[in-house]
N, C-alpha and C positions, 0 to 999 in steps of 0.2 A: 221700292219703285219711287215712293216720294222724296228719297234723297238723289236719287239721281237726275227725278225733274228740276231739284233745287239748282245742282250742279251747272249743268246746261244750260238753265234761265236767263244767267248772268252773260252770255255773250251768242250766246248761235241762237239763228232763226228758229222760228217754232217748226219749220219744216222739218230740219234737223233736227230738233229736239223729240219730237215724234218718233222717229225713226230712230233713236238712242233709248227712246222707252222702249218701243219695241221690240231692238235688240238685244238691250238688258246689258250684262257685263262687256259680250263682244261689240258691242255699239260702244262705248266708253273707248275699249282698250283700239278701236279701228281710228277713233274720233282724234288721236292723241294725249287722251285724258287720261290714261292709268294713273292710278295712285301711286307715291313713288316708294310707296315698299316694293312694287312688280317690277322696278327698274334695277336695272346692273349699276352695281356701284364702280367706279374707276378703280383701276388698283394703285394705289401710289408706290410709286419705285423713283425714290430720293436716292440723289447721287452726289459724292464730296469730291472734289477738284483741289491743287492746295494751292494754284493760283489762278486767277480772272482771267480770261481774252485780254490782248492780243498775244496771250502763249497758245503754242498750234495744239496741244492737248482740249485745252479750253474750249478753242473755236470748236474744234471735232466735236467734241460730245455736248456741246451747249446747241449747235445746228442737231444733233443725234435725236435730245430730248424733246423736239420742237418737232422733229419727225415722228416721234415714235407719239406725241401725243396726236399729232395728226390723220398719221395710218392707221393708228387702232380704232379712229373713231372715237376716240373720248376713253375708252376703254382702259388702257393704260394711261396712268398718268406721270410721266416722268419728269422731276424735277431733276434741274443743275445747280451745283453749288458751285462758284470757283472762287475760293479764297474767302469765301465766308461762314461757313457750319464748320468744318474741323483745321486747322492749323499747322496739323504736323502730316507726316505721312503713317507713321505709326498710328495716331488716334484715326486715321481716315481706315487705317486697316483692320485695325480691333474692331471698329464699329460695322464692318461689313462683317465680319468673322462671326460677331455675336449676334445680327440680324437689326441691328439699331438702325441701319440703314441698307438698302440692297447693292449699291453700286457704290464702286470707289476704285481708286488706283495709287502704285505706291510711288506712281512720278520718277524721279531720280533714283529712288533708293528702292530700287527693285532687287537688287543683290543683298542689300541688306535686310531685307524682309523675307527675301524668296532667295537662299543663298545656292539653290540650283543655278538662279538664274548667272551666277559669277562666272561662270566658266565664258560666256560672250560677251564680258567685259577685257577678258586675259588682254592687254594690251595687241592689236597688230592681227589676233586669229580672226574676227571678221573682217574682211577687207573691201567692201564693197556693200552699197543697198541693197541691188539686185540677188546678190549672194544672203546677205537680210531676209526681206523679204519671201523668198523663197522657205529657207528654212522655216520661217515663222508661219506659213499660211500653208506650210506642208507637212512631211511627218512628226518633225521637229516639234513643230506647236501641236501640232495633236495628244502628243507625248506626251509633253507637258500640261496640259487639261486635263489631261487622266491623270496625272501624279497629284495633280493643286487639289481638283477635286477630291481622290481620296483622301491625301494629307493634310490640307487643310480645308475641306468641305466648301470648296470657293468654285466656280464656274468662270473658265479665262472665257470671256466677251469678245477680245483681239487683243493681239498684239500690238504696240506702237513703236516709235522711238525718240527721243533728242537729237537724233545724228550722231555726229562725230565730236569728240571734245578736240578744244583745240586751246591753248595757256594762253590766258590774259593777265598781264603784271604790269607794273606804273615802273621802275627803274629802264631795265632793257626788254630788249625782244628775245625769244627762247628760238633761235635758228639751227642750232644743232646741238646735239648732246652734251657739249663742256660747258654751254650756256646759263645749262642747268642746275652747274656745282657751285653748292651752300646758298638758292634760292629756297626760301619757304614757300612755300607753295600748298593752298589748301586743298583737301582733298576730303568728300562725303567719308563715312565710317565703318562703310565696308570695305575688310582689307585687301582687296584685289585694287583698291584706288590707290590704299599707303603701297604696296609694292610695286606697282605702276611707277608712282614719283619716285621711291626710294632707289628702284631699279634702274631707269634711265637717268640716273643721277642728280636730282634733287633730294630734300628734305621736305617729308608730307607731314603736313601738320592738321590733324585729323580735327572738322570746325562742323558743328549746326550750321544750316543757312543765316540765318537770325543773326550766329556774330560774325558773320563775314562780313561785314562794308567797315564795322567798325576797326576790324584785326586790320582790314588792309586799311583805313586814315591812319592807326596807330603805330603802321610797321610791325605789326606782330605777326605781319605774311607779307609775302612780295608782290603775291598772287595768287592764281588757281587753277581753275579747266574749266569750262563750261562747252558746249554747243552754241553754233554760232545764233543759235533764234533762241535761245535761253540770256543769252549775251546781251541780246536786242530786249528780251521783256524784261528782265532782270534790270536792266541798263547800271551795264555791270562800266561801261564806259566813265561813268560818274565815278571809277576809285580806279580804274587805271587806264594806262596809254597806249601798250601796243596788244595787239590780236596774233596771235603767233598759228599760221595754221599749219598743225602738227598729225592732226586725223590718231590722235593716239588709242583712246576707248571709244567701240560703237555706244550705245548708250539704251540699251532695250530696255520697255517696260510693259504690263498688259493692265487692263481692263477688267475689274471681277463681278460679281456677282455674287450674292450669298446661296450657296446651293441648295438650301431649302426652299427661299424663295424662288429662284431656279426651275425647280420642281414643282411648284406650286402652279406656273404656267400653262399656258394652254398650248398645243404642238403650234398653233398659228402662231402664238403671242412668241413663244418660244424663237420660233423662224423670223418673225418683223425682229424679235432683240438682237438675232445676230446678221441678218440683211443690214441695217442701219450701222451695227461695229462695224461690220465692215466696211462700208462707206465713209463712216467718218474717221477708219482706220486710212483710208487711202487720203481725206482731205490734210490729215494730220502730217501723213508721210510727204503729198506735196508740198505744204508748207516748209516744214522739215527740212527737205533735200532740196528748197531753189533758191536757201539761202547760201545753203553750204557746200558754197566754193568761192575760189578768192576775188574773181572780179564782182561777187552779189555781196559777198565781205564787207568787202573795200567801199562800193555805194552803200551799205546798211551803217556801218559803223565810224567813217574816215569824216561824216558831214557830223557826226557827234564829238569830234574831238580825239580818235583813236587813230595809231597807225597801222594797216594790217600788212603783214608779212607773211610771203610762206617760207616752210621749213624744208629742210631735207630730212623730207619721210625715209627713205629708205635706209640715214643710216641711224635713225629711230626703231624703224622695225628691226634692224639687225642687232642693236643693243637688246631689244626685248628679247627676240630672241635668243639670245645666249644667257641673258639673267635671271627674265621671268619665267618663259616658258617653260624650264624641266621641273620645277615642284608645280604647276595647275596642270602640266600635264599626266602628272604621277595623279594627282588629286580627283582630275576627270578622268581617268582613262577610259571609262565608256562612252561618255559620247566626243572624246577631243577628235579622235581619227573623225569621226562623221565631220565635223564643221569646218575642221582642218583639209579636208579633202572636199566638202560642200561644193561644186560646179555651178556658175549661177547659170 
């Protein structure tokens, strides 16, 4: 009793202090005074990004973590990294895998990590957000959460995307398919990217992001593909001149979790983690889809020094399909009918 008159002497009225004697432990713990062994500790749930804001991935989950430490009350404490704790996508993904960190994403190279995910890179077979979208926030992505989790112990958060890739190169514009014979043209290192360019007729020259700006000063590429808001954060404008929009690969990625930690959550905390993906899954996709079209193009890029062009898609898609399409489609044959036939 005499350390708790100590405690209380230091600031509250003796009226109060009375009445904290007399209540003993539940007078402290009413008063706000509990010791802080009685208190809930935060759970930190550290998240790796592999680039900062203003990429729209970033913006999503860097506003996500600022909610989620909000809505839980202090409870969860979610940090964001973008471009600063891991550098590659591979190490952001090892490190979720092993539990060194709970959240990460594989950004770009989602087919290359998750080589399920290639079959919705197949040039031309997604053709639309809406038809996206859908699949991803339906049975599709449900599918998928059960496969990741069992196979690789990860918990898919949401789904996202880059949009559509569209060829940026400093010589000419890429306007129809013959355009594209004996450019180099770089492409990430999953091969559904090299058969994309090799198949609509270019040459893919398979690069890390890292040496990309210097292949293209050196002419050791002509060019690439990106998304048009990858285009903008990247400021891919600084190594070449025209924007070619060609809508050739959609560009899907998801959001993980380490499913231990996962599991370790409370059904509440559980529900605010995927309340919040999914909102900052929608901020991401608006970003995303209001750049990518040509007259949002054209003002993002043309006041940087780029000229954007569109292409003729359709006789893009009909080259894919007669080149790429029969070997991904022997290769998925379970789910291509579904996506290929997907109604948005």
């Amino acid at each position: 009793m005499t350390t708790i008159m100590r405690i209380s002497s230091r600031n509250l009225h003796s009226l109060r202090r009375r009445s904290l004697v007399k209540g003993g432990m539940a007078g402290i713990i009413a008063s706000g005074l509990a010791p802080t062994f009685a208190r809930a500790e935060a759970k930190k749930l550290v998240m790796a990004h592999i680039v900062p804001a203003p990429e729209s991935g970033a913006v999503g989950f860097e506003w996500q973590a600022q909610e989620v430490r909000k809505r839980s009350g202090g409870e969860l404490d979610m940090q964001f990294f973008g471009g600063t704790l891991l550098s590659k996508e591979l190490e952001i993904m090892n490190a979720v895998k092993s539990g060194n960190i709970a959240i990460g994403d594989p950004a770009g190279a989602a087919a290359t990590i998750f080589p399920e995910m290639g079959v919705f890179l197949v040039p031309y077979l997604v053709q639309s957000y809406d038809q996206a979208y859908k699949m991803f926030n339906g049975q599709i992505g449900d599918r998928l959460d059960k496969l990741f989790q069992e196979k690789y112990k990860l918990k898919v958060l949401c789904f996202f995307d880059y949009g559509f890739r569209h060829f940026w190169t400093g010589k000419k514009p890429i306007k129809e398919p013959k355009d594209l014979r004996g450019a180099k043209i770089r492409v990430q290192q999953a091969k559904v990217f090299a058969d994309t360019i090799n198949g609509l007729g270019g040459n893919a020259v398979p690069l890390a992001w890292g040496e990309v700006v210097s292949a293209a000063k050196s002419g050791v590429i002509d060019g690439g593909d990106l998304p048009i808001v990858n285009q903008i954060a990247l400021k891919i404008y600084e190594v070449s001149k025209y924007c070619s929009m060609t809508f050739h690969n959609y560009g899907p990625t998801l959001n993980t979790m380490n499913l231990g930690i996962w599991e370790s959550l409370s059904p509440e905390h559980k529900k605010l983690m995927l309340d919040t993906s999914r909102e900052a899954q929608a901020k991401i996709r608006e970003l995303t889809e209001s750049v990518d079209n040509f007259a949002a193009a054209k003002r993002e890029l043309e006041p940087k020094g780029m000229t954007v062009v569109e292409a003729d898609v359709p006789a893009f898609r009909k080259v894919a399909q007669e080149k790429i399409w029969p070997a991904y489609q022997k290769q998925y044959s379970e789910l291509w009918d579904t996506i290929a036939n997907f109604k948005a």
